[in-house]
C-alpha positions as CSV (number, residue, x, y, z in Angstrom):
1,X,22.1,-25.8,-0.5
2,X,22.4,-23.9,2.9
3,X,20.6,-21.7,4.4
4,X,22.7,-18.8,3.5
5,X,23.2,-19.5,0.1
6,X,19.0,-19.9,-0.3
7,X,18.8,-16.0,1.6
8,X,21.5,-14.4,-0.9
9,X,19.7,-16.2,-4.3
10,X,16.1,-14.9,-2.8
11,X,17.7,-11.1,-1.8
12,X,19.1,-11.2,-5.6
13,X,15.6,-11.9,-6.9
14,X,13.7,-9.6,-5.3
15,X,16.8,-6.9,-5.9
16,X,16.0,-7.8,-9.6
17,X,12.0,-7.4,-9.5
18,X,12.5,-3.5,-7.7
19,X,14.9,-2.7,-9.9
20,X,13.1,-4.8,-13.6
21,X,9.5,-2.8,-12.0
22,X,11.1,1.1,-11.0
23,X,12.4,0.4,-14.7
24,X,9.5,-0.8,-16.6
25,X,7.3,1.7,-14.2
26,X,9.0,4.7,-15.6
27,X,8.3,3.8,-19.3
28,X,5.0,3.6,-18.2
29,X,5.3,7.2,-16.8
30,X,6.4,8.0,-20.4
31,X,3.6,6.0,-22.3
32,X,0.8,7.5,-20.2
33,X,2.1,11.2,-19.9
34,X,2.4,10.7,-24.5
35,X,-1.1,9.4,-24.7
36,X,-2.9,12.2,-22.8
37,X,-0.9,15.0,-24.5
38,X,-2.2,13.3,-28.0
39,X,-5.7,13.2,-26.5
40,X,-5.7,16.4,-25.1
41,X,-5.7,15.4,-21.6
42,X,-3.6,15.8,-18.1
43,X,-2.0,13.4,-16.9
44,X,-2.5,13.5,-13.0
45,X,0.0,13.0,-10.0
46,X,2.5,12.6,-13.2
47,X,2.5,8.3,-12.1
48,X,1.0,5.3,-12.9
49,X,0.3,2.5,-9.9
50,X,0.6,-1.2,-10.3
51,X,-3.3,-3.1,-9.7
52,X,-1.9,-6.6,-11.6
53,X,1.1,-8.4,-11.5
54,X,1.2,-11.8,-13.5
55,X,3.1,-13.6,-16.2
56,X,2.3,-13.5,-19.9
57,X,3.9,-14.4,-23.4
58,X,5.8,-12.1,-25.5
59,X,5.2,-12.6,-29.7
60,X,8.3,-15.1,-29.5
61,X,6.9,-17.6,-26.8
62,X,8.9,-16.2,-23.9
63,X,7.5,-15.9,-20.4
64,X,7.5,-11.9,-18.9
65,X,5.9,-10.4,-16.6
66,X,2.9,-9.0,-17.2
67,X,2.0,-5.8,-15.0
68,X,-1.7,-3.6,-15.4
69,X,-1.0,0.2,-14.4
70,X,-3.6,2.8,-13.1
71,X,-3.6,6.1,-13.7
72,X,-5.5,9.4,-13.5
73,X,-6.1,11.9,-15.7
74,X,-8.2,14.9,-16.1
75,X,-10.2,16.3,-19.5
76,X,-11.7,19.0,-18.2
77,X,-9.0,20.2,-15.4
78,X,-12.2,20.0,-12.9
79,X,-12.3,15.8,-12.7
80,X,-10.5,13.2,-11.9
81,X,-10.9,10.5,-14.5
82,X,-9.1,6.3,-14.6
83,X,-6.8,5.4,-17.0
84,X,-4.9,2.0,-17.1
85,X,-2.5,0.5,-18.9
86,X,-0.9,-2.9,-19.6
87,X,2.7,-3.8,-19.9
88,X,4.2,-7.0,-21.2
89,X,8.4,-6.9,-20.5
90,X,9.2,-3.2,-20.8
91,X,6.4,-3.2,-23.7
92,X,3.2,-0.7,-23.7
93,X,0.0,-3.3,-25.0
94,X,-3.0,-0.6,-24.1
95,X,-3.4,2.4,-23.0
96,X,-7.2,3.0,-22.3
97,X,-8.1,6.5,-21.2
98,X,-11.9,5.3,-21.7
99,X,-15.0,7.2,-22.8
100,X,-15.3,10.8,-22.4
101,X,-18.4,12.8,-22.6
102,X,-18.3,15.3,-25.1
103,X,-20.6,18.2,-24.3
104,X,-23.0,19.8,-27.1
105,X,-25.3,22.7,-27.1
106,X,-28.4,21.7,-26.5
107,X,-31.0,22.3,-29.5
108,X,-33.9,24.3,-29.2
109,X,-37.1,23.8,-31.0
């Protein structure tokens, strides 16, 4: 195999991981921005950033990619909380927007 040939298969995969990532990235957009309007919450900077990259297997066996997403998100519209999320393929697993404080009156006695 020459030289060339070894530079135009390597170009080809890395085309294919910005494009298979921007795509799989954008459903994670989704996924994020759905599970903070169900819990009341804003989604901030409207994106999610990659921390992990790996490979994992899908319910059939197959090998995918595996990619763990940060996010931010506000409850209060004061903070900045993390959120993260794992993808398997193009497939949400978790979304965890963690524990939030919920604020009571305090009792008097």
């Amino acid at each position: 195999m020459t030289l060339e040939v070894f530079g135009l298969l390597a170009f080809g995969a890395l085309a294919w991981l910005w494009y298979d990532s921007t795509h799989v990235r954008e459903i994670g957009v989704r996924a994020a921005r759905r599970a903070c309007e169900a819990d009341g919450l804003q989604l901030l900077d409207d994106t999610v950033a990659i921390a992990r990259l790996g490979l994992g297997r899908d319910d059939d066996g197959r090998l995918c990619l595996r990619r763990a997403y940060v996010f931010d998100f506000s409850d209060t519209g004061n903070n900045r909380r993390r959120g993260s999320l794992v993808m398997l393929g193009d497939q949400v697993q978790v979304i965890n927007t963690g524990p939030r404080l919920v604020a009571t009156a305090p009792t008097l006695h």
